[in-house]
C-alpha positions as CSV (number, residue, x, y, z in Angstrom):
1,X,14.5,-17.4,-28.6
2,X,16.4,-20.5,-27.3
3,X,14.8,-24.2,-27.6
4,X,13.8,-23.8,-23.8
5,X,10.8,-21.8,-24.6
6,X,9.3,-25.4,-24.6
7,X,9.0,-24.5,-21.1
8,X,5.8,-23.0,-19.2
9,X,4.9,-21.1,-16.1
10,X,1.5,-22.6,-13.9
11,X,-0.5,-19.8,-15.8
12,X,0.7,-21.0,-19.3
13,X,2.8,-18.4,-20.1
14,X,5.6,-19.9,-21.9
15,X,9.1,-19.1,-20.1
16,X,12.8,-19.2,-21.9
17,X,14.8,-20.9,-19.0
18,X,19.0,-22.4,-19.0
19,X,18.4,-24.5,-16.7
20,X,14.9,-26.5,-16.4
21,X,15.7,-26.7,-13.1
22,X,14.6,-23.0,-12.8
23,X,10.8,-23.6,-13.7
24,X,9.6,-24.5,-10.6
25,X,11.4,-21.1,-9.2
26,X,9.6,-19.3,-11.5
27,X,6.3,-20.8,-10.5
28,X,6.9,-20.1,-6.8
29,X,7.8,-16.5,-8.0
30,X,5.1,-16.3,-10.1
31,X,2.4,-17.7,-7.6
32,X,3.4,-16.5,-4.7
33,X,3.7,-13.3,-5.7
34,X,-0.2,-12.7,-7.2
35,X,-1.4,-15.0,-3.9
36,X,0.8,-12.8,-1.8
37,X,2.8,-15.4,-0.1
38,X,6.4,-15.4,0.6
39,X,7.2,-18.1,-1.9
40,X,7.9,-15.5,-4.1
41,X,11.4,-15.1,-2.9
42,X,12.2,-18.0,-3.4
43,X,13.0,-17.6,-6.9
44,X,16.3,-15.8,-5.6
45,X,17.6,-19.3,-5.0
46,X,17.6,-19.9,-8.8
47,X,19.4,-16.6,-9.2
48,X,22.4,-18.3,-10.4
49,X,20.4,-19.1,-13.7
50,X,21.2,-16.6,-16.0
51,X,17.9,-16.6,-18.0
52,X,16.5,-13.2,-19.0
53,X,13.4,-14.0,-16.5
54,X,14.8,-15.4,-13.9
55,X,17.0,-12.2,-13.6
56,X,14.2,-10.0,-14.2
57,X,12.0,-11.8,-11.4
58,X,15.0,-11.0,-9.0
59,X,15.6,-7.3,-9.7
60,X,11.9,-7.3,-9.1
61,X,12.3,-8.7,-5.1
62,X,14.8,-6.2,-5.1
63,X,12.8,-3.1,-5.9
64,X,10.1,-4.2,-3.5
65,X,12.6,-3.8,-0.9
66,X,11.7,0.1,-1.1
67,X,14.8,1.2,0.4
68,X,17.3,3.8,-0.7
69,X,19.4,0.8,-2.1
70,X,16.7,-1.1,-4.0
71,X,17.8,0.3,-7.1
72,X,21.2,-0.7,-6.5
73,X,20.5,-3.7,-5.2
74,X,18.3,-4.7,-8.2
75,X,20.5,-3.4,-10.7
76,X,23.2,-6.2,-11.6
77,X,19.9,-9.0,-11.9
78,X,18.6,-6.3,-14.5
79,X,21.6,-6.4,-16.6
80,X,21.6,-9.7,-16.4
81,X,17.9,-10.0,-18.0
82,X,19.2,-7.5,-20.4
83,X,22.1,-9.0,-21.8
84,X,19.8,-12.1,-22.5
85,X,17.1,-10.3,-24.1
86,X,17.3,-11.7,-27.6
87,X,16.9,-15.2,-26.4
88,X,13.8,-14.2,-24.5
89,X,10.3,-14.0,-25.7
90,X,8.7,-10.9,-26.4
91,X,6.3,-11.2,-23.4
92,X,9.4,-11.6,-21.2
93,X,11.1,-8.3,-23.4
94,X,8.3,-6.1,-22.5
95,X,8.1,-7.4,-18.6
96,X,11.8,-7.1,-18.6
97,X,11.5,-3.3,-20.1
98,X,8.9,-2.6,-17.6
99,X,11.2,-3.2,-14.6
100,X,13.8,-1.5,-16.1
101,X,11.9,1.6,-16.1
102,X,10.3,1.2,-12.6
103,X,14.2,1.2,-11.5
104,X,14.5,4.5,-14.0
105,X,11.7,6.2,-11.9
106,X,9.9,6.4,-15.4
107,X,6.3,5.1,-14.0
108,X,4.3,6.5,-16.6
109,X,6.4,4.2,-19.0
110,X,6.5,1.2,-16.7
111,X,2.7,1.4,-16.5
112,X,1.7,1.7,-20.0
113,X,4.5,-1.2,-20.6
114,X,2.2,-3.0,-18.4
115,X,-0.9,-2.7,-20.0
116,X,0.6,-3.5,-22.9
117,X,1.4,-6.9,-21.5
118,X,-2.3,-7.2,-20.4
119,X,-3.4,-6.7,-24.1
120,X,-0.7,-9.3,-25.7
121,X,-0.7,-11.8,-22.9
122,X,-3.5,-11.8,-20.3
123,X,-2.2,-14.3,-18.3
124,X,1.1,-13.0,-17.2
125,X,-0.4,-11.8,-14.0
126,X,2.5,-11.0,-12.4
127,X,3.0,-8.6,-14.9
128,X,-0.6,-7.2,-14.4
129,X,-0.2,-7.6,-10.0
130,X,2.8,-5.3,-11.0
131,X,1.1,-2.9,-13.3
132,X,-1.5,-2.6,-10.6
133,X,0.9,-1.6,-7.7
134,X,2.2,1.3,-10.1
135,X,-1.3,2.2,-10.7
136,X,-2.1,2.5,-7.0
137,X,1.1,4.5,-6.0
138,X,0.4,6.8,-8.3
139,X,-3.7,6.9,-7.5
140,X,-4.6,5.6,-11.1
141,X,-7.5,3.6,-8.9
142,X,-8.9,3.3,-12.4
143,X,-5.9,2.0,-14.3
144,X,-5.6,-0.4,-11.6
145,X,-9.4,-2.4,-12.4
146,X,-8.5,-1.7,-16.1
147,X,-6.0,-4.1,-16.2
148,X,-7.9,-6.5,-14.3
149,X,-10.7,-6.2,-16.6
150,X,-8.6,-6.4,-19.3
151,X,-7.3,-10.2,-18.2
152,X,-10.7,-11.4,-16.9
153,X,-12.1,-13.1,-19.7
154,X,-8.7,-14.8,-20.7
155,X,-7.9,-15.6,-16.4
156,X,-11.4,-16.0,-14.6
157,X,-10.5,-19.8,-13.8
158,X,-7.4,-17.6,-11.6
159,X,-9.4,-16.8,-8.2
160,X,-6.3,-14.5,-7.5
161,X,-7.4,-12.8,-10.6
162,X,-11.1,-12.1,-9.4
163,X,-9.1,-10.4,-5.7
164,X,-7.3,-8.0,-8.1
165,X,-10.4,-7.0,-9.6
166,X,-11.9,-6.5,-6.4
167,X,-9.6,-3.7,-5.0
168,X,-9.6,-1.8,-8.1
169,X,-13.1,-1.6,-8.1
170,X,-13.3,-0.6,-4.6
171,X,-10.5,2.0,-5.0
172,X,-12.8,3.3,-7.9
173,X,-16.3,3.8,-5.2
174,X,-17.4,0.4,-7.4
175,X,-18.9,-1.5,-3.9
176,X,-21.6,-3.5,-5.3
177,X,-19.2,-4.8,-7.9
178,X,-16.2,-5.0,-5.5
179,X,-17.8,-7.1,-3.0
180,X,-19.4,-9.7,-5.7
181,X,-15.3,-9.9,-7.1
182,X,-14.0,-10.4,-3.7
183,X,-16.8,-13.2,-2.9
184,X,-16.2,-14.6,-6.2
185,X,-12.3,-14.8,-5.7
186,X,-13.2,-16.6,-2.0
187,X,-15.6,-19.3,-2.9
188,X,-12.5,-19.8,-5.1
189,X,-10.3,-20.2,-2.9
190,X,-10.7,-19.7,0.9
191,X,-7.1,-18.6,1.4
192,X,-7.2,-15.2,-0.8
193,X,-5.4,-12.2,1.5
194,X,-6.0,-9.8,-0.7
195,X,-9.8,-10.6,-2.0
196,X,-10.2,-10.4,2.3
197,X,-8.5,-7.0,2.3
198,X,-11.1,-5.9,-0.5
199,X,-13.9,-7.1,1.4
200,X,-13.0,-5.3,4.5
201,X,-12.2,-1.9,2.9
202,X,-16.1,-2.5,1.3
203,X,-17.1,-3.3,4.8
204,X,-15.4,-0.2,6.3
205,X,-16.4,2.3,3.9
206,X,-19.8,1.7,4.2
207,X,-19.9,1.1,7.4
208,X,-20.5,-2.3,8.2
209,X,-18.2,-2.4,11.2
210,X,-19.1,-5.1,13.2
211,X,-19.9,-7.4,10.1
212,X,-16.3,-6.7,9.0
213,X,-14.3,-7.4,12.3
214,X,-16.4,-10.9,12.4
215,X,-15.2,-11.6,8.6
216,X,-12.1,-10.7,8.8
217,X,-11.5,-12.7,12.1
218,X,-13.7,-16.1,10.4
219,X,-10.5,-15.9,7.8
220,X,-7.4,-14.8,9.6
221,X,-6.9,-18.7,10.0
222,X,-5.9,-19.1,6.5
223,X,-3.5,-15.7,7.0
224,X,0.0,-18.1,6.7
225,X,2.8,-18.2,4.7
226,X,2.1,-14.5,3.5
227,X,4.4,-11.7,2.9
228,X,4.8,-10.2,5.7
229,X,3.5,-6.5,4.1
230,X,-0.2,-8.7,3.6
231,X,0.0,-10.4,7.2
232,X,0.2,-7.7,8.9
233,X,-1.8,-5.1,6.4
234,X,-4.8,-7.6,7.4
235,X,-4.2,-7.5,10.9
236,X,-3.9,-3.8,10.3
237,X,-7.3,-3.7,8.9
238,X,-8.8,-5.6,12.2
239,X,-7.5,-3.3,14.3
240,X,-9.4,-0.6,12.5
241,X,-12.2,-2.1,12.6
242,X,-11.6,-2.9,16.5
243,X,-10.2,1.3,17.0
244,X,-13.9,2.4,15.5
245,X,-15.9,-0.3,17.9
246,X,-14.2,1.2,20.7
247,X,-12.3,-1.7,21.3
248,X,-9.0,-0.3,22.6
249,X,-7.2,-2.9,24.5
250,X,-8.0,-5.4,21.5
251,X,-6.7,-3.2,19.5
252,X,-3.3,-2.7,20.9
253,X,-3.0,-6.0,22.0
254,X,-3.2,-6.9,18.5
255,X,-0.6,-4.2,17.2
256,X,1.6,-5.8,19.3
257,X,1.1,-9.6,18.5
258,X,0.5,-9.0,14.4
259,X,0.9,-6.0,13.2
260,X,4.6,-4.5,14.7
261,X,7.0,-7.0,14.3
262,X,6.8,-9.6,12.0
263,X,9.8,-7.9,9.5
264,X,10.5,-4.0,11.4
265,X,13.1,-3.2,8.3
266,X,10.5,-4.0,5.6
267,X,8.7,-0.1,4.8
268,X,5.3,-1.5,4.7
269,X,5.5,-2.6,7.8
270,X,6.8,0.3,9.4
271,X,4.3,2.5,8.3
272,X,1.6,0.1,9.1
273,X,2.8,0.7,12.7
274,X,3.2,4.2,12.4
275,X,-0.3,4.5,10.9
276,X,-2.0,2.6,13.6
277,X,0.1,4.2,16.3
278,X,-1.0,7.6,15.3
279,X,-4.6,6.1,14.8
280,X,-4.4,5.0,18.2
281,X,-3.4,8.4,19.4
282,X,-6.2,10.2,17.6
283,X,-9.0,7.9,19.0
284,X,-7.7,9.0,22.7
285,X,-5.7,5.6,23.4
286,X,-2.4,6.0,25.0
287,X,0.6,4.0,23.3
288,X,3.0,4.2,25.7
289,X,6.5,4.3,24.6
290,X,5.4,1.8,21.4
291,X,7.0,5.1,19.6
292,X,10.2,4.8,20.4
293,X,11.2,1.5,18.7
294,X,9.3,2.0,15.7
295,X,11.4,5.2,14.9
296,X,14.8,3.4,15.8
297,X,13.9,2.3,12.4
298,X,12.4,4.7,10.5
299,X,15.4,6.7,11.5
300,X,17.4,5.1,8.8
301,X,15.1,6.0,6.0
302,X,16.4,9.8,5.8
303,X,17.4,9.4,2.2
304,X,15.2,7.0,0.6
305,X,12.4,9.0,-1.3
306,X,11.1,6.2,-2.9
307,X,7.8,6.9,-3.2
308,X,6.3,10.1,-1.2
309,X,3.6,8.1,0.6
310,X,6.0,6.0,2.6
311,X,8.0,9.1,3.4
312,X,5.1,11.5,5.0
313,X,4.8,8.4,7.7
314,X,8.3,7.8,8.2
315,X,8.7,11.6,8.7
316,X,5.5,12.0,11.1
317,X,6.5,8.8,13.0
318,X,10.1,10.5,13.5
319,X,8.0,13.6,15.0
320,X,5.9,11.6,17.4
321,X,8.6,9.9,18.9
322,X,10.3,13.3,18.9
323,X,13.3,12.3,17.1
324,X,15.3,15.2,15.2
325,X,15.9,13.2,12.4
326,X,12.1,14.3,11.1
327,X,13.6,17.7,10.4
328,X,16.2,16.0,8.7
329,X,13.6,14.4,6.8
330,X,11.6,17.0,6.1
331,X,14.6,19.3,4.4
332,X,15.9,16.0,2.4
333,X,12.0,15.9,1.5
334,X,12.2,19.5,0.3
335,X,15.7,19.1,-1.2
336,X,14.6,16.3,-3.1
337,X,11.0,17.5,-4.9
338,X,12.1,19.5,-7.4
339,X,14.4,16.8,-9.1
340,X,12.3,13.8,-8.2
341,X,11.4,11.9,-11.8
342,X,9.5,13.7,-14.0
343,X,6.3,10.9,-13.7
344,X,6.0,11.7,-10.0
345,X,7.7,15.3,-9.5
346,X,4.5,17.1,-9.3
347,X,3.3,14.6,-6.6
348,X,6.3,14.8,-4.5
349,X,6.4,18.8,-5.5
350,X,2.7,19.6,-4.9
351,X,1.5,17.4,-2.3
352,X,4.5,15.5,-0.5
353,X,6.0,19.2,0.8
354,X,2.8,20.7,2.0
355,X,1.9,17.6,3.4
356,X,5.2,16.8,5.1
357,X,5.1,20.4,6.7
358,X,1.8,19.6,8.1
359,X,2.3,16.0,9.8
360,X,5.5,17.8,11.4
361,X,3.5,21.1,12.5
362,X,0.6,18.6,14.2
363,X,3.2,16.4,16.1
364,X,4.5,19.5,17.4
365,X,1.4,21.1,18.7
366,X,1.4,23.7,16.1
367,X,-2.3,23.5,15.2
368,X,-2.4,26.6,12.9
369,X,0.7,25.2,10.4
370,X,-1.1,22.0,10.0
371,X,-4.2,23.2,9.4
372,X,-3.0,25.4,6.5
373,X,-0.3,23.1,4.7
374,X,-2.4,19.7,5.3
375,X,-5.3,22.0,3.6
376,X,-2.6,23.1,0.6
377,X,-2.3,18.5,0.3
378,X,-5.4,16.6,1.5
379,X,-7.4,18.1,-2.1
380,X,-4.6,16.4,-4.0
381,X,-3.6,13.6,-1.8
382,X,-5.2,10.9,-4.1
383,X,-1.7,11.6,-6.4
384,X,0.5,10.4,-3.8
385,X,-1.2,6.9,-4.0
386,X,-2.5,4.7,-1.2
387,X,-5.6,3.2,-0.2
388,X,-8.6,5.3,0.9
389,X,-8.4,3.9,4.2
390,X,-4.9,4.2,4.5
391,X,-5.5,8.2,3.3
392,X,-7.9,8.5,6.2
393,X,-5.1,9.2,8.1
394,X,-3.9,12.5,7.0
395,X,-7.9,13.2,7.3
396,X,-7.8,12.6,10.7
397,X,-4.5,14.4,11.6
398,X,-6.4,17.4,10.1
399,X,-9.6,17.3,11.8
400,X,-7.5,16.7,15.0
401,X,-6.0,19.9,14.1
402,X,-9.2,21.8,13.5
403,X,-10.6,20.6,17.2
404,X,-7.5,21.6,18.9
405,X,-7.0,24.5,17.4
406,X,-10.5,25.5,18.0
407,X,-12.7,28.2,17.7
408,X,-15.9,29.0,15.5
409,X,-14.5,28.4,12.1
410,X,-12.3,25.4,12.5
411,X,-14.9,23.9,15.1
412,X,-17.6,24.1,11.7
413,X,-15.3,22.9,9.8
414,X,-14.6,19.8,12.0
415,X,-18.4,19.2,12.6
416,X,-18.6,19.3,8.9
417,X,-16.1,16.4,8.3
418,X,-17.1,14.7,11.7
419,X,-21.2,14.1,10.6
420,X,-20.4,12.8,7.1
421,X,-18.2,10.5,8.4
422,X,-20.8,9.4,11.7
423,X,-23.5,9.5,8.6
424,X,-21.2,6.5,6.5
425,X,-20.3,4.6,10.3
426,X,-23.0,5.1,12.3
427,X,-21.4,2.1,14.4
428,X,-18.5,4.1,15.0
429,X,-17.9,5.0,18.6
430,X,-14.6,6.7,17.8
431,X,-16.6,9.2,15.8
432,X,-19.6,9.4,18.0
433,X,-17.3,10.3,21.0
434,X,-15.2,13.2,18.7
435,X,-18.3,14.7,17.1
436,X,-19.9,14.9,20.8
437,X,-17.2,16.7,22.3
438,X,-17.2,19.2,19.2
439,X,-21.1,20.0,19.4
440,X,-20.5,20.1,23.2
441,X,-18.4,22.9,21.9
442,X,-20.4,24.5,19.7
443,X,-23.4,24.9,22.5
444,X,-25.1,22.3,20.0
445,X,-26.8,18.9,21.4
446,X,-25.4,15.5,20.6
């Protein structure tokens, strides 16, 4: 390792940098991307310095991108950090080898590559923020509050640390303990996105509507300087809150002010949009044309199948808007399946295509289609990663299915799905007015 491993990250972690002048890159990379801010780019200005971590740190921006061309994109910083790798440290190795296989599609590798990390070096937290997003895509919810767990006792004094280990408790049913994390992380530090987007998936799950929307509005003040993926995926979360409090005009009002718009080529926040449009739908509120400019967008994601979630809601926004490209879409989605990586073929294989077929079927009024091949996915749909509430979407295209296709059996069905949901929200109007008109239906009172 050269003599510049004198040098040390803001967590500690000693870094092997050319030029000093790099350091202060890497801490903006390095804190802005576990506080989810967009300092974290900023470590593309120092791309000039070819240290092995600096490199790496870029190819990393670049795969974020989740486009088509992320891999192409990122590729030139990555042989960059591996041309350098014998001057770098062995922490810096293994995060280097961990990217490297995320750009090979090898996420199974990339994963245990982070853990490893966790194990040797508990304080590289970008390395454990990364390991975590692999985790989640691939619905690993409890690899996700391993690693946090694994880092704890080394990073409490890291608030950002605490929000980590918040969602991966909360993605493993863990309320009691994801809530104390989440408060923990926010006495902290106020400003803590993603401890707030714990918080309110606790508060949503178990109902506590009302008490939610006023949280999440008490902190939306501190909601600046963010990636644009965590401004907007907060906002996003208002608005469900607002959707289920019946609420409407709030609700679209703030889809139009936060949620669409803030960076419409960026994939997380196009299927934030699509997501809440459809939501919008499903709850009875009428979007207008709002369809339409989302999928001028989405229209250029044919060929991306970067990760199946994100392509099931470019596909069904497609549909909605009632673009052809979603047949396009769903044949590249077909084609691609059988030779997606090995780590995520079965999820692309097993639950992307049924899935895909069904979001198309729905957005076309064929009830009966999506009601079979969204029943072949939503068993399995924990594979193809995402949040809970961010899965409650396919849900809820299904049940819509069920009441519009009607009739005694997928009627009972619906009612089944609509009263254990009205049992966890009682505060819900949105399901209060759905599972009226169903018992209506079914001769049954309210």
């Amino acid at each position: 390792m050269s003599s510049a491993s004198r040098f040390c990250d803001s967590l500690g972690n000693p870094v092997s940098l050319d030029d000093p002048a790099s350091q202060r890159a890497v801490n903006d990379f390095v804190e802005g991307f576990i506080s989810c801010e967009a300092r974290a780019a900023d470590v593309l200005a120092a791309a000039q310095d070819t240290s092995p971590i600096v490199q790496a740190y870029c190819a990393t921006l670049h795969l974020f991108a989740e486009s088509g061309d992320a891999v192409a994109n990122a590729r030139p910083f990555l042989e960059r950090a591996q041309a350098g790798t014998a001057r770098a440290s062995s922490r810096e190795q293994r995060y280097i080898a961990a990217v490297t296989a995320w750009a090979q599609g090898d996420i199974t590798r990339a994963i245990a590559l982070h853990e490893e990390q966790a194990k040797e070096h508990p304080r590289d937290l970008a390395s454990l923020k990364l390991g975590q997003y692999h985790c989640f895509n691939a619905g690993d919810c409890p690899g996700m509050l391993r690693l946090a767990l694994t880092a704890l006792p080394h990073a409490g004094d890291v608030p950002y640390l605490h929000g980590m280990a918040a969602f991966g408790h909360e993605q493993c049913h863990r309320m009691r303990e994801a809530e104390a994390s989440a408060r923990r992380a926010i006495a902290m530090e106020r400003k803590e996105p993603w401890a707030h987007h714990a918080l309110a998936h606790v508060m949503l799950t178990e109902g506590r509507l009302a008490e939610g929307l006023d949280f999440m509005q008490s902190v939306s003040n501190t909601w600046v300087g963010l990636n644009s993926f965590m401004v907007t995926h907060n906002w996003w979360h208002v608005a469900l809150f607002l959707i289920d409090l019946g609420r409407d005009a709030e609700a679209l009002a703030l889809y139009d002010a936060h949620v669409w718009g803030v960076v419409k080529d960026y994939s997380q926040d196009q299927i934030g949009a699509v997501s809440l449009l459809a939501r919008f739908e499903l709850a009875g509120i009428d979007v207008g044309d709002r369809w339409q400019d989302v999928a001028g967008y989405l229209a250029h994601r044919l060929g991306d199948h970067v990760l199946p979630f994100l392509d099931l809601q470019y596909l069904y926004g497609l549909a909605r808007a009632g673009r052809p490209e979603a047949d396009t879409l769903l044949q590249n989605i077909e084609a691609f399946a059988p030779d997606a990586p090995p780590s995520t073929r079965d999820a692309w294989q097993r639950v992307c295509v049924p899935a895909a077929r069904g979001l198309l079927a729905h957005a076309r009024g064929d009830w009966r289609t999506a009601i079979e091949a969204l029943g072949l996915a939503l068993p399995r749909l924990l594979e193809i990663g995402g949040s809970h509430a961010q899965r409650d979407l396919f849900e809820q295209v299904f049940l819509d299915a069920l009441v519009r296709q009607g009739g005694r059996t997928a009627l009972t069905g619906a009612q089944g799905m609509l009263q254990q949901q009205l049992n966890r929200q009682p505060e819900s109007l949105r399901l209060l007015r759905q599972a009226s008109a169903v018992y209506a239906r079914l001769g049954l009172p309210a």
